[in-house]
Backbone as a ProteinNet text record, in pm:
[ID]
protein_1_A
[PRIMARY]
XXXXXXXXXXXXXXXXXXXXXXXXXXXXXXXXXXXXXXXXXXXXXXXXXXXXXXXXXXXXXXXXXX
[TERTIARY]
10082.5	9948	9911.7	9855.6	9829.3	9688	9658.5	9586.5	9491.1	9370	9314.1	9411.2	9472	9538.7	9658.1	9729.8	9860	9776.1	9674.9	9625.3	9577.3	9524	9504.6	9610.4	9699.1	9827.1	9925.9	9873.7	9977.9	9901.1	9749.7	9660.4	9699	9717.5	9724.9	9824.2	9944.7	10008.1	10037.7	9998.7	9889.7	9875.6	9714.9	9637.8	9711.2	9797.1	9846.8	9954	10012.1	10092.7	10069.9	9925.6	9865.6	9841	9825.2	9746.8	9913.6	10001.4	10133.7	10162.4	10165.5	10157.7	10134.4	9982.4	9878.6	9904.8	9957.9	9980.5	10129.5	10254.1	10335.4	10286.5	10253.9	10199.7	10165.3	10044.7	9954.8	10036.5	10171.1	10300.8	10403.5	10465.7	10528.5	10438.9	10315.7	10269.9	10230.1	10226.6	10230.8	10255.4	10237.9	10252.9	10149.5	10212.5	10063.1	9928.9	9971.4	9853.4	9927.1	10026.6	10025.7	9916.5	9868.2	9750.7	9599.7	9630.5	9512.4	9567.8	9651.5	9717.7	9715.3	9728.8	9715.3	9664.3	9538.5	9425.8	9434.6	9503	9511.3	9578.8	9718.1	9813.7	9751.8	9672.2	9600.3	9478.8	9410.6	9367.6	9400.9	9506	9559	9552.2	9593.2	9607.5	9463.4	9339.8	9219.9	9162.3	9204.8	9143.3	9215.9	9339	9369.4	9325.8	9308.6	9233.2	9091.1	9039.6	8879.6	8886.1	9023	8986.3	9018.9	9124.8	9111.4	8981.1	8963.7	8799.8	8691.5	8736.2	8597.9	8643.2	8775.4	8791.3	8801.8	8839.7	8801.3	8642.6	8508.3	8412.2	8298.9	8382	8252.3	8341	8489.4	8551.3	8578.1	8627.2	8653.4	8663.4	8754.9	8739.6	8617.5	8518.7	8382.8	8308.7	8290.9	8210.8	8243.4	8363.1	8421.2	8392.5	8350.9	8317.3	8168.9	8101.4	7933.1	7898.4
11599.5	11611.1	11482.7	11468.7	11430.3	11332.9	11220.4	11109.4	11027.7	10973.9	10930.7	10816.8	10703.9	10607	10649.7	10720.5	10771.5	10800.7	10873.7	10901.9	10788.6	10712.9	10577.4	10517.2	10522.9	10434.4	10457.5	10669.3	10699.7	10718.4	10686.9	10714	10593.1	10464.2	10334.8	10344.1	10346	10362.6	10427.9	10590	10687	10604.6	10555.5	10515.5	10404.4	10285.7	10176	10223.8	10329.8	10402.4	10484.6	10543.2	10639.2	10562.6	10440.9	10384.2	10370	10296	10366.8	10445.1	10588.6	10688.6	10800.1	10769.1	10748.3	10698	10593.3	10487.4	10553.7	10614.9	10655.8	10826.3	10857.5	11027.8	10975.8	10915.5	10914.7	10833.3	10752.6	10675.4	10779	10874.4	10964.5	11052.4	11074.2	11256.5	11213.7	11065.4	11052.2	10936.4	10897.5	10772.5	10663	10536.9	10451.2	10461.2	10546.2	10553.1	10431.8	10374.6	10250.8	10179.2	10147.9	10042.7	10096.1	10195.4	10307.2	10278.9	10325.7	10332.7	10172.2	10053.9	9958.3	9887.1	9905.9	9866.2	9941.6	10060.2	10204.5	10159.8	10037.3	9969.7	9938.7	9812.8	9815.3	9849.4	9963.6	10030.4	10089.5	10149.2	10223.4	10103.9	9943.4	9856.4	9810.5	9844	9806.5	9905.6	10022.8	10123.7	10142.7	10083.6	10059.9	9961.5	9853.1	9726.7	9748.5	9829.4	9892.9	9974.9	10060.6	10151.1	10097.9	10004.9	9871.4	9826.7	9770.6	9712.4	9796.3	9876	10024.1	10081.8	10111	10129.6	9981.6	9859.8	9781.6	9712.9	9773.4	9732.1	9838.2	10000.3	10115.2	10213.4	10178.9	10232.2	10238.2	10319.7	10320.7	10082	10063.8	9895.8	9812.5	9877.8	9822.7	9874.8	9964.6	10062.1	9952.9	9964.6	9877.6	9737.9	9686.3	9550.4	9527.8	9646.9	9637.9	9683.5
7963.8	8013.7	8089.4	8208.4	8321.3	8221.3	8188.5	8154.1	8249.7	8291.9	8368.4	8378.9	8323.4	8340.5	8437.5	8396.2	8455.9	8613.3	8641.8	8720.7	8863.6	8793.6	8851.3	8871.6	8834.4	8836.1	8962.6	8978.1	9066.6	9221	9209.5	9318	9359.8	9335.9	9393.1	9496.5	9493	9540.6	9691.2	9663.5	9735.3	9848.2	9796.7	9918	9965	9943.2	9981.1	10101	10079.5	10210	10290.6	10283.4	10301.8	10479.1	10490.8	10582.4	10679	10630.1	10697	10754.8	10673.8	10730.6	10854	10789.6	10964.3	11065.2	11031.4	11195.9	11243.3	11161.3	11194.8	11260.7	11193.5	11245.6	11393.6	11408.7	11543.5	11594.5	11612.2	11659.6	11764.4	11641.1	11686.3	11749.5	11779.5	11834.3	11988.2	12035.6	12162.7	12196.9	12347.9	12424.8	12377.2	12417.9	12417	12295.6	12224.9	12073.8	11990.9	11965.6	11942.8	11916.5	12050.6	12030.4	11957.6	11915.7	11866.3	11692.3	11703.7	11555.2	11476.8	11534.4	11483.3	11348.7	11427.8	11279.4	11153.8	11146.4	11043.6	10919.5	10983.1	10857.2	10744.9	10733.8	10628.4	10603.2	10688.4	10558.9	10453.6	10439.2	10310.8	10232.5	10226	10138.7	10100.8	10167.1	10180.2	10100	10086.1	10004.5	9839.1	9857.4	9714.7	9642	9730.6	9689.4	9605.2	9725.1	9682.4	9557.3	9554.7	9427.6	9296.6	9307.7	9178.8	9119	9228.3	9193.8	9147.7	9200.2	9157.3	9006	9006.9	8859.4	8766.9	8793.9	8698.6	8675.2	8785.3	8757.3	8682.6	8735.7	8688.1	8602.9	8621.3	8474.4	8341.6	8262.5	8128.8	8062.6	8195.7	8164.7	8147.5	8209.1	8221.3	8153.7	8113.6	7960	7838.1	7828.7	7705.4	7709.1	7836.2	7813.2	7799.6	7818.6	7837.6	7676.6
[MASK]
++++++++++++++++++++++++++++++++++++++++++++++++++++++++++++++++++

């Protein structure tokens, strides 16, 4: 059975390549989107970052410390 921890654990990841991804998709589907695709890299690392923080300030971690 699938656990909020396990859950969090495997979303991190997720979003940290997720931003990769993107920049490869919109890479390969044409010319010159390169310079479009750029900035896209780290967001995926910007949104895992964010979802750390969001679960260690309004999660099960932060109940327990309040």
């Amino acid at each position: 059975m699938l656990e909020r921890p396990d859950a969090v654990l495997a979303v991190i990841p997720l979003l940290a390549i997720s931003g990769v991804l993107v920049r490869a998709a919109i890479t390969t589907t044409g010319i010159a989107t390169g310079l479009l695709a750029a900035p896209l890299a780290p967001v995926g690392y910007l949104a895992a970052l964010a979802f750390v923080f969001r679960e260690l300030l309004t999660g099960p971690v932060a109940k327990q410390a309040a």
